[in-house]
C-alpha positions in Angstrom: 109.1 94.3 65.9 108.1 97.9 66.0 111.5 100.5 65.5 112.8 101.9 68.3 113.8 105.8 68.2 116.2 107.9 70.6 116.7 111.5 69.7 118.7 114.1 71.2 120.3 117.4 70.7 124.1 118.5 69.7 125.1 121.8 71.2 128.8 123.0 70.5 130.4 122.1 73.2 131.3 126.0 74.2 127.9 126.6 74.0 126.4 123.6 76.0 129.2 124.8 78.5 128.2 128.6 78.9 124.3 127.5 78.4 124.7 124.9 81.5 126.5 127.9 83.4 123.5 130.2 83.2 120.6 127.4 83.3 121.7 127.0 87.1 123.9 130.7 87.9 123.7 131.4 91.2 124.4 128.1 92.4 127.4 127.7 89.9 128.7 131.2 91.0 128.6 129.9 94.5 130.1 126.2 93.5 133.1 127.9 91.4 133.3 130.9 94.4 133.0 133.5 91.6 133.9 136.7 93.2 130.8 139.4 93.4 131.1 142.3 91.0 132.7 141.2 88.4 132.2 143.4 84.9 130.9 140.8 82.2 134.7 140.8 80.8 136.2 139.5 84.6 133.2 137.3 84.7 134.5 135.2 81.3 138.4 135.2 81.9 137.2 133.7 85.7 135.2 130.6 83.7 137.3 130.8 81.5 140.2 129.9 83.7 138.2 128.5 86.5 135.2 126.9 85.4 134.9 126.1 81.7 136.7 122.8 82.0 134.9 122.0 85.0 131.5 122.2 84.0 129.6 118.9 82.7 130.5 118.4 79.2 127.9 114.8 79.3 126.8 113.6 75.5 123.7 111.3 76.4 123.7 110.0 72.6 127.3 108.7 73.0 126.0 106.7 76.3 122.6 104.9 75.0 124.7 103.8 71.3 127.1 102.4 73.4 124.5 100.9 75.6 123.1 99.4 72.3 126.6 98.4 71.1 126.3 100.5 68.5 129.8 101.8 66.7 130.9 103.8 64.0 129.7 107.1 63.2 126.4 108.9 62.6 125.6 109.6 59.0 125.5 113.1 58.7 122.2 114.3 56.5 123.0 118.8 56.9 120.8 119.4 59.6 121.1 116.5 61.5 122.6 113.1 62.3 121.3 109.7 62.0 121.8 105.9 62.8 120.4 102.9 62.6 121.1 99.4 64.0 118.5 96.9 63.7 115.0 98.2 64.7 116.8 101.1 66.9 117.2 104.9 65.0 119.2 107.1 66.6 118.6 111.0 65.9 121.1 113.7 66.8 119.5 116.9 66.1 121.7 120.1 65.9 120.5 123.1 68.2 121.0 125.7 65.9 118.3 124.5 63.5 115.9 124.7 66.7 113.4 126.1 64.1 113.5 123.5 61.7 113.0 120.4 64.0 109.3 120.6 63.0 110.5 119.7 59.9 113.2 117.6 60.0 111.3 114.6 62.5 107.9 115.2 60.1 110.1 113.7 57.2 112.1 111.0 59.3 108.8 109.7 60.6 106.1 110.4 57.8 104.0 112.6 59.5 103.4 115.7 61.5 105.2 116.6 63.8 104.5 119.6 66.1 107.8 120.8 68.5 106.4 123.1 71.7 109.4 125.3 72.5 109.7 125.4 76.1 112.8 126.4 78.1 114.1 128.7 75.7 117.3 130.8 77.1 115.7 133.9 75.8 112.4 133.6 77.6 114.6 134.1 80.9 115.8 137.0 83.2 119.1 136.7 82.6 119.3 136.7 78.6 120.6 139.6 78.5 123.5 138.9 80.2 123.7 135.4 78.8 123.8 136.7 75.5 126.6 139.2 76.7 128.6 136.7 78.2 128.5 134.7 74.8 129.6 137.8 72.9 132.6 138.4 75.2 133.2 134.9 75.5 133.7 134.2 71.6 135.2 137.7 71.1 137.9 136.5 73.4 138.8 132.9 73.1 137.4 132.2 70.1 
């Protein structure tokens, strides 16, 4: 009779979009034939026009609630969202507050919680450029 939790992450869509884009670049410049030596300005109006409605747009937490037959919406409590049917909980964390998810699944469970960052865009060769792209990006279509 023990609760069951499932907890995942909300990313702006834009942002989950442009992140996917750079988590696997040279194969999605191949798979969206994005011409070579493009400035970082080309490079955006191309996904823009060419890619950013083509790249996966999933939402795993939709899936599993539906999976449970769970409906309606999350409660929303600032930093995150929550859900509960039964014994399952259902935690939406938002990726912005990346440094506070110490926190916030400490005081949902009871206890400590410890997070190990791992995968972080800006521990990767091309954050410069990722962070570029995200400046244009917004500057222009936002």
């Amino acid at each position: 009779n023990e609760k069951a939790y499932f907890i995942d992450v909300y990313r702006n869509a834009t942002d989950r979009k442009i992140s996917s884009y750079f988590q696997n670049l040279e194969h999605n410049r191949k798979e969206f034939k994005v011409p070579n030596n493009l400035t970082i300005e080309e490079e955006v109006d191309y996904f823009q026009m060419h890619i950013y409605h083509n790249i996966e747009n999933y939402e795993s937490m939709s899936e599993v609630m539906k999976h449970y037959g769970v409906r309606g919406v999350m409660e929303y409590k600032g930093d995150y969202w929550i859900k509960q049917r039964d014994k399952y909980i259902f935690i939406k964390l938002r990726f912005d507050k990346i440094s506070k998810w110490n926190k916030i699944l400490s005081d949902i469970f009871g206890r400590e919680i410890i997070i190990k960052n791992a995968n972080l865009s800006c521990e990767k060769d091309y954050y410069p450029e990722y962070l570029a792209f995200k400046q244009v990006f917004y500057q222009k279509y936002r």
